[in-house]
C-alpha positions in Angstrom: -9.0 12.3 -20.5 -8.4 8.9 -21.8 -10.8 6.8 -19.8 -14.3 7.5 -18.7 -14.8 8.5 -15.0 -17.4 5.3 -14.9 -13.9 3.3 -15.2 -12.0 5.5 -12.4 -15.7 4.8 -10.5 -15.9 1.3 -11.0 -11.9 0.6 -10.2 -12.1 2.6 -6.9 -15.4 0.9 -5.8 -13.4 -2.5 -6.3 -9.6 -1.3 -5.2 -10.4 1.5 -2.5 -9.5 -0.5 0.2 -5.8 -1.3 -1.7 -5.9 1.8 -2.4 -5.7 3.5 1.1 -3.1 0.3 2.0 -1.1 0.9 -0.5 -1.4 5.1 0.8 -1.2 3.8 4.7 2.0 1.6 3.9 4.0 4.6 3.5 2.1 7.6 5.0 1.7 5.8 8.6 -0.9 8.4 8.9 -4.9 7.0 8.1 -6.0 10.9 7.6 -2.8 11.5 5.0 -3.5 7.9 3.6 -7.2 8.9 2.4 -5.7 12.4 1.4 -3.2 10.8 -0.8 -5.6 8.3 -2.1 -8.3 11.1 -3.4 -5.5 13.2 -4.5 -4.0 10.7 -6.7 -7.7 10.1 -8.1 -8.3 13.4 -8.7 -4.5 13.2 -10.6 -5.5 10.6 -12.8 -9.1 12.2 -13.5 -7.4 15.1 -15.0 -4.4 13.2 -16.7 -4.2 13.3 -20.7 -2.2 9.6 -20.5 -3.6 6.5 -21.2 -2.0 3.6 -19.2 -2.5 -0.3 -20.2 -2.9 -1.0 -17.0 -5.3 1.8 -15.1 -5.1 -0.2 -11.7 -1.3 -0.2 -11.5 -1.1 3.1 -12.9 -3.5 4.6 -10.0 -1.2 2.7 -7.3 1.7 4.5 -9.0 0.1 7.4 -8.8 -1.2 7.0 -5.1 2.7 5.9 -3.9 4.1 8.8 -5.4 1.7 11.3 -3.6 2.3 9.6 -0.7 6.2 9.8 -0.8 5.3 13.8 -1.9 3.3 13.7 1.1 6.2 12.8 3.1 8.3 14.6 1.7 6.7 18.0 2.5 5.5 16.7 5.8 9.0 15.9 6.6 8.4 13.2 9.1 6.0 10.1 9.7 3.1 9.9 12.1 3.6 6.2 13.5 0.5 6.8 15.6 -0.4 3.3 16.1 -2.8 2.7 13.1 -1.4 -0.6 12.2 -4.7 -2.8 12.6 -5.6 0.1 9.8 -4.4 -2.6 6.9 -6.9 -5.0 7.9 -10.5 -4.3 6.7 -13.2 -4.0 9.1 -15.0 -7.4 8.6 -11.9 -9.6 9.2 -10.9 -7.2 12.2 -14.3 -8.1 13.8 -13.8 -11.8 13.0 -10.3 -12.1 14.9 -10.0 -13.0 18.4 -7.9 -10.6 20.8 -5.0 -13.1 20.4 -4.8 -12.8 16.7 -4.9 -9.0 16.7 -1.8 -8.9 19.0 0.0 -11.2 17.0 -0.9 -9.4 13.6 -0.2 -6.3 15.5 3.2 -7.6 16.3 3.7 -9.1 13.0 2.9 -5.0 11.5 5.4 -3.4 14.5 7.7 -6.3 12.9 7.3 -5.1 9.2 7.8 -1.8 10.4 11.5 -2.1 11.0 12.3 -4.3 7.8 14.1 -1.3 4.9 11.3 0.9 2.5 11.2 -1.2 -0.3 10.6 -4.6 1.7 8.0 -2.8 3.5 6.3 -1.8 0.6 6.0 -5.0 -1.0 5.1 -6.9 1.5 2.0 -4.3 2.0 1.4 -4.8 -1.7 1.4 -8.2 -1.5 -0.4 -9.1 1.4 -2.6 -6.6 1.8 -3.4 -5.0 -1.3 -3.6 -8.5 -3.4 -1.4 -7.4 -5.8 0.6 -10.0 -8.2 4.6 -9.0 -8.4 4.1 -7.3 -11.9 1.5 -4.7 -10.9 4.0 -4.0 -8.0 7.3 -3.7 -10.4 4.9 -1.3 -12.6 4.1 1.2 -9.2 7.3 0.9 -8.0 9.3 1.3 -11.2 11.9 -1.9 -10.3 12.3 -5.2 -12.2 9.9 -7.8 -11.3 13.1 -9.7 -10.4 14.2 -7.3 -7.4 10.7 -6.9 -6.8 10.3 -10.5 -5.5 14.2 -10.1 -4.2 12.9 -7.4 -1.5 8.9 -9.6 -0.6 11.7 -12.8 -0.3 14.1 -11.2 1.8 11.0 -9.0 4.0 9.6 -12.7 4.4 12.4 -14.1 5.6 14.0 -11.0 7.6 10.0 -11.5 9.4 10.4 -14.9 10.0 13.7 -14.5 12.1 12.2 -11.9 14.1 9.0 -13.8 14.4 11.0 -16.7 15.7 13.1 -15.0 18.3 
């Protein structure tokens, strides 16, 4: 191992919440999410490789166990979850008229392609900057930004109808 487990410890502590985002964006599924999540930590725990950047390299690790995940599961269990992105203490602080609309906004993001998906998930929700995403999803940071543009704007025409 390259790193100590303190520094897998401390960047989970800070990043588990991204972390099961960045597993819920793709899985659909919360159970599968925080399977993904701990499988891709456990992954990394045992890996020989030393990343320069440990944080994007455990969201690599976590999207790729999560497209595994789907894979094998052969299917995606939209069971409703999609208030699931939002943490609990900013759920509780949102009147029933927000969580519609943000509930709308998700069923909305839902329908834009993968990749724009992703992204946006990333972006908004895990607080990542467009170079740790281009790093987990192996793209230029150029198409990466392409896709959270188009997403945005694909989201505001539906928003608007």
């Amino acid at each position: 191992m390259r790193f100590s487990f303190n520094q897998l410890e401390r960047l989970f502590s800070s990043h588990h919440r991204e972390f099961f985002v960045a597993a819920l964006s793709i899985t659909r599924n919360g159970a599968a999410a925080e399977d993904v999540v701990h499988d891709a930590l456990l992954a990394v725990a045992a890996s020989q490789t030393k990343p320069d950047n440990l944080k994007a390299y455990v969201f690599r690790v976590i999207r790729n166990k999560a497209l595994l995940h789907i894979r094998q599961a052969k299917r995606i269990d939209d069971s409703g979850l999609v208030l699931d992105y939002i943490d609990s203490d900013s759920l509780a602080a949102l009147n029933p008229e927000e969580k519609i609309f943000i509930s709308q906004a998700l069923e909305k993001i839902a329908t834009l392609d993968a990749q724009q998906q992703q992204v946006l998930f990333l972006k908004i929700f895990a607080d990542l900057t467009f170079k740790e995403i281009a790093d987990v999803m192996d793209s230029p940071m150029n198409t990466v930004s392409s896709w959270y543009r188009r997403g945005l704007q694909h989201l505001q025409e539906m928003l608007n109808e």
